[in-house]
PAGU-373399 format. One record per residue (C-alpha): x, y, z. Coordinates in nm, 2 decimals, always signed. Layout:
// residues N
X:Y:Z
...
***
This chain:
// residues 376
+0.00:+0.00:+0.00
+0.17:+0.36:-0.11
+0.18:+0.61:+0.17
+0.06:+0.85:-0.08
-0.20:+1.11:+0.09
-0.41:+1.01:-0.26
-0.50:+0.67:-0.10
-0.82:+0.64:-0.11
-0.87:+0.26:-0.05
-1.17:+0.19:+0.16
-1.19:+0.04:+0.50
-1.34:-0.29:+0.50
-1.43:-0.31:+0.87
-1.79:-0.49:+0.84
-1.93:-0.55:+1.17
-2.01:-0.94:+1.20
-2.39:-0.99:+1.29
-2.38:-1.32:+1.36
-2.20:-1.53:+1.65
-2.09:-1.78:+1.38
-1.78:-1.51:+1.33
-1.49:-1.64:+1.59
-1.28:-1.43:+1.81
-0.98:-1.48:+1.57
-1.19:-1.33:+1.28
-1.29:-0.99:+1.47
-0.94:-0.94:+1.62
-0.79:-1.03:+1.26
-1.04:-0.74:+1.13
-0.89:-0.50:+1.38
-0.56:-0.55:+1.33
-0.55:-0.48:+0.98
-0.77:-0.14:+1.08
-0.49:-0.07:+1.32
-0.24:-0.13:+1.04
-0.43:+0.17:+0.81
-0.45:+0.34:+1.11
-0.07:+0.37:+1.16
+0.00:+0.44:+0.80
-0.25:+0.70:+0.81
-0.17:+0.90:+1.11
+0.24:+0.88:+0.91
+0.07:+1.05:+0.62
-0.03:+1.31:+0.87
+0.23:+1.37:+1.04
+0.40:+1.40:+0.68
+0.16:+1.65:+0.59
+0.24:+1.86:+0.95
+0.62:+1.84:+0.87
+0.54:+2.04:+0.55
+0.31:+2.30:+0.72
+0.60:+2.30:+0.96
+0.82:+2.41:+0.65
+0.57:+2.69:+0.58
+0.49:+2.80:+0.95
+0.89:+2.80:+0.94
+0.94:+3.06:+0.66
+0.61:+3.27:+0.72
+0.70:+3.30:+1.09
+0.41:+3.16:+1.18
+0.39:+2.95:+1.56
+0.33:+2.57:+1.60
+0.02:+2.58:+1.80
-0.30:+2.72:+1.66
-0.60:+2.65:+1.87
-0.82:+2.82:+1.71
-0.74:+2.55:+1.36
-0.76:+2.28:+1.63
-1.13:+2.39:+1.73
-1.21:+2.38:+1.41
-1.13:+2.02:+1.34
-1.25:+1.90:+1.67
-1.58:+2.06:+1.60
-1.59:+1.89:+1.27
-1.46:+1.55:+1.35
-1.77:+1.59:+1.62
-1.97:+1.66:+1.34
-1.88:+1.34:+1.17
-1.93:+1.10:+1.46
-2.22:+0.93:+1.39
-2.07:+0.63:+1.75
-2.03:+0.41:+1.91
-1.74:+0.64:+2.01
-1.87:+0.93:+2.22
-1.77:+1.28:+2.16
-1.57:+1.34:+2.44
-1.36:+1.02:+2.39
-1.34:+1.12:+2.03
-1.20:+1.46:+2.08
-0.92:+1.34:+2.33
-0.78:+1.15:+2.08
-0.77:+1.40:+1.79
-0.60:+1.61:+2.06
-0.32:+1.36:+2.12
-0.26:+1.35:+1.75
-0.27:+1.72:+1.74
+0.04:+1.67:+2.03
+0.20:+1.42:+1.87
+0.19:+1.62:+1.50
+0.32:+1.89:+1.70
+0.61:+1.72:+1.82
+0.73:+1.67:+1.48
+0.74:+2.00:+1.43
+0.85:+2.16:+1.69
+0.90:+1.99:+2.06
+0.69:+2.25:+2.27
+0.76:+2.33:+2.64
+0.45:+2.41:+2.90
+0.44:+2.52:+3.25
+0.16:+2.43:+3.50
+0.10:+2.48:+3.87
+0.19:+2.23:+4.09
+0.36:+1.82:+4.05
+0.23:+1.59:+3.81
-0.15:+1.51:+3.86
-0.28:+1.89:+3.96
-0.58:+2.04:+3.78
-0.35:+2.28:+3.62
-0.12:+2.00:+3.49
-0.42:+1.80:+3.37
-0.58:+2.10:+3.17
-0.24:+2.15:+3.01
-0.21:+1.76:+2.92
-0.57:+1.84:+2.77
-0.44:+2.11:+2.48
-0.12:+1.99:+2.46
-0.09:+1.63:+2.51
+0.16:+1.37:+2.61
+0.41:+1.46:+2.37
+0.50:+1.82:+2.46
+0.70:+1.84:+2.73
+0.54:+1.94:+3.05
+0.74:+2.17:+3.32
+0.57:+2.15:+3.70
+0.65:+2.47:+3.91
+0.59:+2.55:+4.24
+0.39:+2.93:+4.24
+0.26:+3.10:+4.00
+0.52:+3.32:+4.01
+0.70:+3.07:+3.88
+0.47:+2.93:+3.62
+0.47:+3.26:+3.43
+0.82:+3.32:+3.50
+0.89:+3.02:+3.28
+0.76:+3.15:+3.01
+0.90:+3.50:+3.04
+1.20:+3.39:+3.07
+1.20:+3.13:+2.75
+1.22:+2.81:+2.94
+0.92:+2.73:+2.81
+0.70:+2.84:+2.56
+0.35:+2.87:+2.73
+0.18:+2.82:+3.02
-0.15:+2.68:+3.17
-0.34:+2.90:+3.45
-0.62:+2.90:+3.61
-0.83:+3.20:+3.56
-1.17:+3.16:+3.81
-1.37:+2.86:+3.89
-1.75:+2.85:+3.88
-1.79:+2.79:+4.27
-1.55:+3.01:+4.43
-1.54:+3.25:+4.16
-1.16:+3.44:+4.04
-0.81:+3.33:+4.12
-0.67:+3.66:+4.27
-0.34:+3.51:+4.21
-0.33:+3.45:+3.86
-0.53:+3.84:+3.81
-0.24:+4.00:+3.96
+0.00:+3.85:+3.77
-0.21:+3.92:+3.45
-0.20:+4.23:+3.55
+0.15:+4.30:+3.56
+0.35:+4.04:+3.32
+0.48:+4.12:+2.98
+0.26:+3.78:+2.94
-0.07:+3.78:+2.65
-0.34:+3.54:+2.69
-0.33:+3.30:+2.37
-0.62:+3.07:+2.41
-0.86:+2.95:+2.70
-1.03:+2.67:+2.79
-1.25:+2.52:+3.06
-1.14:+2.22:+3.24
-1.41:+2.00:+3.46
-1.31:+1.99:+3.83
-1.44:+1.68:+4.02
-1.31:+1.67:+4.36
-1.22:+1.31:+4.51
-1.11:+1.22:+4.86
-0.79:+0.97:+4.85
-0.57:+0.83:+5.11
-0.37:+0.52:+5.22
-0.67:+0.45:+5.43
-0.96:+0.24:+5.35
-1.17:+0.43:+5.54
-1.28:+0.79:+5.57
-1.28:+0.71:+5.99
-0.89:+0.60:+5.99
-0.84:+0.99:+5.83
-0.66:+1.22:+6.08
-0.51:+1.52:+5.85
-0.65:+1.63:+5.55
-0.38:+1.77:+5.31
-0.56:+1.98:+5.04
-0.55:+2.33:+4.85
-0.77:+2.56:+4.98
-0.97:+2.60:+4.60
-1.10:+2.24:+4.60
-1.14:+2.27:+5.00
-1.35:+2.60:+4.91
-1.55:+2.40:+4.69
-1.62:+2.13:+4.88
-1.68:+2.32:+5.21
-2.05:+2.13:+5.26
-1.92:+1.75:+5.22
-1.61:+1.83:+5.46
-1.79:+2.00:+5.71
-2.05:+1.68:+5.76
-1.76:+1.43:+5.70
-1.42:+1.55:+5.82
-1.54:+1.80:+6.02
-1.26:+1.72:+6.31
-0.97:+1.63:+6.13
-0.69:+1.82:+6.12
-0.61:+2.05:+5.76
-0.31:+2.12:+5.62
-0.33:+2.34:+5.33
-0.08:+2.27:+5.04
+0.09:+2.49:+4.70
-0.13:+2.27:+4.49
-0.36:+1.95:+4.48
-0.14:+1.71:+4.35
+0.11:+1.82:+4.62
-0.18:+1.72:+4.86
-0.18:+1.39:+4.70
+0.23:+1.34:+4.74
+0.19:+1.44:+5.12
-0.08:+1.19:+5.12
+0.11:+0.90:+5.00
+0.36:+0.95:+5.28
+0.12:+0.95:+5.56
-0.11:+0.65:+5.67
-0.37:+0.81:+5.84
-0.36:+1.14:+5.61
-0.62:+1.22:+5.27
-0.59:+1.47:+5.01
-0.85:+1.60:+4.81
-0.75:+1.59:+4.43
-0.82:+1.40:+4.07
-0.89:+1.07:+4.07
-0.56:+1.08:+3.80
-0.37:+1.22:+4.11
-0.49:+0.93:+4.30
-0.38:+0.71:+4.03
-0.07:+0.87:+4.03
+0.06:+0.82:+4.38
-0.07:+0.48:+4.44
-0.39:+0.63:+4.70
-0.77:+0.42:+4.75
-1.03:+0.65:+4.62
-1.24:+0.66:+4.94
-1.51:+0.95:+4.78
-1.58:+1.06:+4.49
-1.77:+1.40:+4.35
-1.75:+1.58:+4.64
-1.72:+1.93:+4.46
-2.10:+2.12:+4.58
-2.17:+2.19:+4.20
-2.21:+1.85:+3.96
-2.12:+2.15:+3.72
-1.79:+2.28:+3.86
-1.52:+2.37:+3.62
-1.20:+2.60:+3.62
-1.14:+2.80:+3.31
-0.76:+2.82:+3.26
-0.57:+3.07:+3.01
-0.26:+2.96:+2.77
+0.00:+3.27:+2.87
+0.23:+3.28:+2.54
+0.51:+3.56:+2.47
+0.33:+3.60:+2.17
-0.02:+3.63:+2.03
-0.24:+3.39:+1.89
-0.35:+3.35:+1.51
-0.74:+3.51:+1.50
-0.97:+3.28:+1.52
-1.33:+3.27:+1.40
-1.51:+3.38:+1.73
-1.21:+3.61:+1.93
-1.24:+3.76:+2.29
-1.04:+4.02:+2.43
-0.94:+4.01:+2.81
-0.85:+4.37:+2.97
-0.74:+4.50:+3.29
-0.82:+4.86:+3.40
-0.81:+5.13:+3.67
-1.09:+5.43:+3.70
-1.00:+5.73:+3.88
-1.14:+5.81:+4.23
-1.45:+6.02:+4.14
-1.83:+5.99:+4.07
-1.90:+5.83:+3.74
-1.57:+5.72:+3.67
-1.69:+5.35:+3.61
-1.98:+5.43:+3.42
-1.77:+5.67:+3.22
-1.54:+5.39:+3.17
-1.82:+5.13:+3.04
-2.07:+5.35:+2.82
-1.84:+5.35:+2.53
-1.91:+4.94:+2.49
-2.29:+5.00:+2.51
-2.32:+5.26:+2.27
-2.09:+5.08:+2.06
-2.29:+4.74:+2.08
-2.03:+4.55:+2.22
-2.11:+4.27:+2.48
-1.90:+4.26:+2.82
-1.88:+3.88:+2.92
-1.78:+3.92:+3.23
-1.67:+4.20:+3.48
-1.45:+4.13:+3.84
-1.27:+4.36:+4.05
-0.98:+4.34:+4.23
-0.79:+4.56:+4.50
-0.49:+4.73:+4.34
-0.28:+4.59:+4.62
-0.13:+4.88:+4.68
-0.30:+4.95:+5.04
-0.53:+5.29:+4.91
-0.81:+5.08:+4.85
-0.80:+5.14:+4.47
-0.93:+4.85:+4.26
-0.82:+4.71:+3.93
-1.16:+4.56:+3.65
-1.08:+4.30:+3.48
-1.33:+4.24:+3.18
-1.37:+3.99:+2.92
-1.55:+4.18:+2.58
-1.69:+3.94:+2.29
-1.44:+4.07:+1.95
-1.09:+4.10:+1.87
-0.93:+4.39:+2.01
-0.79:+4.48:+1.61
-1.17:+4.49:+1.51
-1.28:+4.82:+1.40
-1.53:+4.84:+1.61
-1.35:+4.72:+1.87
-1.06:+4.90:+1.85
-1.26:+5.24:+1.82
-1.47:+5.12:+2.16
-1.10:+5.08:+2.35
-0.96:+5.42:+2.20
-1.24:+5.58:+2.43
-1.22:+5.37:+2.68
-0.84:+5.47:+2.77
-0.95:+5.85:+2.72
-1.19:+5.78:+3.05
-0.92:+5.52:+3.23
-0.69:+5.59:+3.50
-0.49:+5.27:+3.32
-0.60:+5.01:+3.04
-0.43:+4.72:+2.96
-0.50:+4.42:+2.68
-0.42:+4.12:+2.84
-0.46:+3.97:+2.53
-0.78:+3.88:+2.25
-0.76:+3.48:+2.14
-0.99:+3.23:+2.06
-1.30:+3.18:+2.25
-1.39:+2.84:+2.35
-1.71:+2.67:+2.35
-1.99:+2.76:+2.65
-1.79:+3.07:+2.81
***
């Protein structure tokens, strides 16, 4: 069989309908899928060395989620099962990581040792095959990339329980950093210890976001224990695994991970709770489709100064996604707003929108305008 990307030979993968079919015959069948397979995903990978060339001389940059959205929305399109979705999708992204491997091998920073919700999300949009840094603050997450030891990193923005990560705001606030894409990572909570049983557990080892969102379960179930609050959830898990009457809450991957029993699981007070993360890149994103536009801005100390501040995006039709503010830190009780707006900043419109908006700000800031992701 050529490797030629102008194969076109069909799959002959007939289901058997009878039991009259032997084991032999089905696993025969799927080996010689596997085998297409294989060559298939080479012919890829062929074609991604030659966009490489391209991305190469046009200066263009490996990852382009909004052209990975795309497909992924498509190949969804084109399931018509077994295979769910969400199966589907995770392993369209892995070839995406593996493609981009051959190009270019990419670096990424996350919050926290293997198995934390940061370093999950980042395994999500960038797979196995990039290489995956674990730091200790988030200091030192985007440090990583400003610094060019690696070239982006995963951060958690807000979660829809406990609402913004102060931490991360400040630093948007402040580093050289852009936002280049975001995405929304499901958070269920699980309990996990050496222990068999929740009754053994004397210290709980967890990070105070998935304690904040668990705060209901805990106070009925581990109400007398002893907490010790750790950098990051998979850090809970490690502490965990070193202590025979201790738990962590965490993934179940964490759990995995460190060789803990899974004594609970979904303890998170929302069946819904998920994390939105940002990609922080030195550099901005190719535009996608559907773009948002993340700012940060100060008002001045007077009457009116806000609404001064936010009339130019309703006269000028442009939606504000989301609003928080944030105190200044610097002791005067001066607040920073941090606002997401549906458009890409270079829009016209857009654009026109911001030019008044900085007339009426004490300070304005794009923290960067990327890709939006599905259902935020």
């Amino acid at each position: 069989m050529s490797d030629s990307v102008e194969d076109h030979t069909p799959f002959h993968y007939d289901i058997p309908t009878t039991m009259k079919k032997s084991l032999d015959d089905i696993r025969a069948r799927i080996d010689a899928i596997d085998g297409r397979l294989v060559k298939l995903l080479n012919q890829r990978a062929k074609l991604g060395q030659a966009i490489a060339e391209v991305k190469k001389r046009d200066g263009r940059p490996v990852y382009h989620p909004a052209r990975e959205n795309e497909i992924l929305e498509r190949v969804v399109g084109l399931n018509d099962g077994p295979l769910p979705d969400g199966p589907l999708t995770n392993i369209f992204r892995e070839i995406f990581s593996a493609t981009r491997a051959v190009e270019r091998e990419l670096k990424v920073a996350s919050l926290g040792v293997a198995g934390s919700y940061s370093h999950l999300a980042a395994l999500k949009l960038f797979g196995h095959s990039a290489v995956h840094l674990h730091e200790a603050s988030f200091d030192d997450v985007f440090a990583a990339v400003e610094k060019g030891q690696a070239d982006y990193a995963v951060v958690p923005v807000e979660n829809s329980i406990e609402g913004p990560i102060g931490q991360t705001l400040d630093l948007l606030a402040t580093s050289p950093l852009t936002v280049y894409a975001e995405h929304c990572y499901p958070i269920r909570l699980t309990v996990m210890a050496k222990a068999d049983d929740l009754s053994k557990v004397k210290t709980l080892y967890t990070h105070y976001m998935p304690r904040a969102q668990s705060r209901r379960w805990l106070g009925a179930h581990l109400s007398g224990v002893k907490v010790v609050e750790t950098p990051s959830s998979s850090e809970a898990a490690a502490r965990a695994a070193k202590d025979p009457d201790g738990a962590a809450i965490g993934s179940a991957e964490a759990a995995a991970l460190y060789g803990l029993s899974t004594l609970v699981e979904g303890i998170e007070e929302n069946p819904g709770n998920q994390t939105r993360f940002f990609v922080m890149s030195r550099t901005a994103p190719p535009k996608g489709k559907r773009n948002k536009t993340s700012l940060v801005l100060s008002a001045n100390d007077e009457a009116g100064a806000l609404f001064s501040i936010l009339r130019p995006f309703a006269q000028g039709g442009i939606n504000l996604s989301k609003i928080i503010s944030r105190p200044d830190r610097s002791g005067r009780w001066e607040y920073r707003f941090f606002i997401d707006i549906d458009g890409d900043a270079d829009d016209p419109k857009v654009a026109a929108c911001l030019k008044k908006v900085a007339r009426s700000a004490k300070s304005l800031k794009i923290v960067g305008a990327y890709p939006a992701a599905d259902g935020v």
